[in-house]
N, C-alpha and C positions, 0 to 999 in steps of 0.2 A: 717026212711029216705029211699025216693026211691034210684036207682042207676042213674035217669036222675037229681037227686037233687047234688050227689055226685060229678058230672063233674064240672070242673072248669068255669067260665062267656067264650064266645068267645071271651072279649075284652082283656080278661089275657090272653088268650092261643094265640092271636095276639101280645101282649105286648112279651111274652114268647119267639117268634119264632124271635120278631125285635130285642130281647136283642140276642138271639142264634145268628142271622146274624151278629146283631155288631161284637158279639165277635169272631166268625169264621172271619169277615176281620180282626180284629187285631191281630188276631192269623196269617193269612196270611202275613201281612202287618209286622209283628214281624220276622215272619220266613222268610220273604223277609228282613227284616232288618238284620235278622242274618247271610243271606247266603252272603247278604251285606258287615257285618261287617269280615266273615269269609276270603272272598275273598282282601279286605283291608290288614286286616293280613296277607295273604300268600302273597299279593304283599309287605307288610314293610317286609315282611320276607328274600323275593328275594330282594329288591332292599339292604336289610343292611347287607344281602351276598354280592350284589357286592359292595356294600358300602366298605365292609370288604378287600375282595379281592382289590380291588382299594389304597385300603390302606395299601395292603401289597405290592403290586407292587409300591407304590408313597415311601414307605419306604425303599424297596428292591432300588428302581432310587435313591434314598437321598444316601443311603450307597454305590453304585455304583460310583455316583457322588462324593463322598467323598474319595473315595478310588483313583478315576480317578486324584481326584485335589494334593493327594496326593504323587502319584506319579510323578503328571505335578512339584508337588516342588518339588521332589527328582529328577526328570528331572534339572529341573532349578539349584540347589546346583550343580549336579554332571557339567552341562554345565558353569555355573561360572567358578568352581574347573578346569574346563578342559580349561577355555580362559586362566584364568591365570598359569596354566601350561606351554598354548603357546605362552603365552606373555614371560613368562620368557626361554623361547627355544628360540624364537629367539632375546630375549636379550646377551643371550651367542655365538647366532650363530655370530652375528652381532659383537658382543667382538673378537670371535674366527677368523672369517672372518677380521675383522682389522688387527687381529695378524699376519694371517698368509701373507696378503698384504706388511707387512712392512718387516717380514720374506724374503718373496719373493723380496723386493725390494732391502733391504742389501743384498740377496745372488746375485744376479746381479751387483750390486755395485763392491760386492767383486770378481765375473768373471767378470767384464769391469777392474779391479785392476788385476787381475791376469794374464790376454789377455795383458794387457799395461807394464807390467812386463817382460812378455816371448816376447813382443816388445821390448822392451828399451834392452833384454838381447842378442838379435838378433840383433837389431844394433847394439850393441859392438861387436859383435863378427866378424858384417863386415866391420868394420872400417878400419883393413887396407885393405883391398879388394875396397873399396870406395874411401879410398886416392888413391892407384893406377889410379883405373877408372879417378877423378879429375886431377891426375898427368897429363897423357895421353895429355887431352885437355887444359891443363895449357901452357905445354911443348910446345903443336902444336899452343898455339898462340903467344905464346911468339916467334918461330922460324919463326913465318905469318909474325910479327910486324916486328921482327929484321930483315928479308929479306926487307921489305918495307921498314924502315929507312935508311937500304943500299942503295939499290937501291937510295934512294932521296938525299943521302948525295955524293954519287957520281953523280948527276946528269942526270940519266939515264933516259930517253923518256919513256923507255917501259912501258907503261900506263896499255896495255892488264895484265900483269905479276903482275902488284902490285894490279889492282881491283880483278882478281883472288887469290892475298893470301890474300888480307883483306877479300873475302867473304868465304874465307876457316879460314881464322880466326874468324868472325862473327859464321861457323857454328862449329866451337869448343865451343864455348862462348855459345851457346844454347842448345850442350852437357851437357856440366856442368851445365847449369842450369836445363835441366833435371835430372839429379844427383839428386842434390841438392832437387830437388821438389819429385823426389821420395824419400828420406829421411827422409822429410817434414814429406808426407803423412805418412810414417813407419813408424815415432815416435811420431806422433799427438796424444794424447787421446780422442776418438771418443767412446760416445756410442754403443755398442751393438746394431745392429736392423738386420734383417732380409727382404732384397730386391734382388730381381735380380742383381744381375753382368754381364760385359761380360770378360768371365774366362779367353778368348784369350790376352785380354788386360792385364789383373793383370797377366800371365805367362810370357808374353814378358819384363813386368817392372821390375819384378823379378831379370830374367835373365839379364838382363842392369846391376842391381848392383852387377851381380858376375862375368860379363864379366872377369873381369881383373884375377881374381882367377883363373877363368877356363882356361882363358888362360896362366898363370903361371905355372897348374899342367897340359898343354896341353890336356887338357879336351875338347871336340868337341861336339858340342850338336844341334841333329839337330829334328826341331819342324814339327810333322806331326797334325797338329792341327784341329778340323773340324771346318768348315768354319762357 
């Protein structure tokens, strides 16, 4: 056998070279498949990293959240506990507050009772200082009247003489009834209140009903009052 008998047909070594190319693209077309599939994998790789992450921060918010709600109820318990705390504070204040109104009320009661007391004890004590005073103007009308029934019973004209003791008797008559009305007022029981006065007045009233005393222990009293 020669060496040109040796060589393979051209149509083999053509067959040969289309099988060689096949297989070099699928060898390509493989190793493009693989760098394919490699890159797939590094991206499931990354994405189930952040997958992971994702879900350790959506777990980390759960427990957060959890903790948050937990406290929002121990908020709410401790806020309950604290209304009715001040529910019941100011159910005592409001008891205590009553208390002390009526408190307050009988102690007034009993200084308006004790004011009317060291009243009623004061006008006893000027009782006869007050009969005096009434005497006084009793006496001057009684001697107004008896001059005027003389005069009339004798007959007497003098008209001027007898309207003048009748209006000197009228104004003895409204003496005593000033007396009298300041006495009134002294021994009234009047609530307790607190208003302006005029001071000038209640000192001159005063003095009206001790006139008579004063003048008995010649007692001279003279008022520099502001106006």
């Amino acid at each position: 056998m020669t060496a040109a008998a040796a060589l393979p047909p051209l149509d083999e070594l053509t067959r040969l070279q289309d099988q060689v190319s096949a297989m070099e693209v699928r060898i390509r077309r493989g190793e493009e498949r693989r760098k394919a599939l490699l890159h797939i994998l590094v991206d499931y790789e990354q994405d189930r990293r952040r997958l992971l992450q994702q879900a350790e921060r959506l777990d980390n918010s759960r427990r957060a959240l959890l903790h948050i709600l937990q406290d929002s109820q121990r908020a709410r318990l401790r806020l309950e506990e604290s209304r009715k705390a001040m529910i019941h504070i100011m159910g005592n204040l409001r008891e205590t507050t009553e208390v002390m109104q009526r408190r307050e009320q009988e102690l007034r009661d009993k200084r308006e009772q004790l004011v009317q007391a060291g009243e009623l004890a004061t006008l006893g004590e000027l009782t006869s200082g007050v009969a005096h005073e009434l005497n006084n103007p009793l006496n001057n009308i009684g001697l107004f009247i008896g001059n005027v029934i003389d005069l009339l019973q004798l007959g007497a004209q003098d008209r001027h003489r007898m309207l003048r003791d009748l209006r000197n008797g009228l104004d003895q008559v409204h003496k005593a009834g000033q007396i009298i009305t300041h006495l009134r007022t002294f021994g009234r029981a009047a609530p307790v209140s607190r208003e302006p006065v005029a001071v000038n007045a209640i000192i001159v009233q005063a003095l009206s009903l001790l006139q008579e005393q004063l003048r008995l222990h010649e007692v001279e009293v003279h008022l520099d009052l502001t106006p």
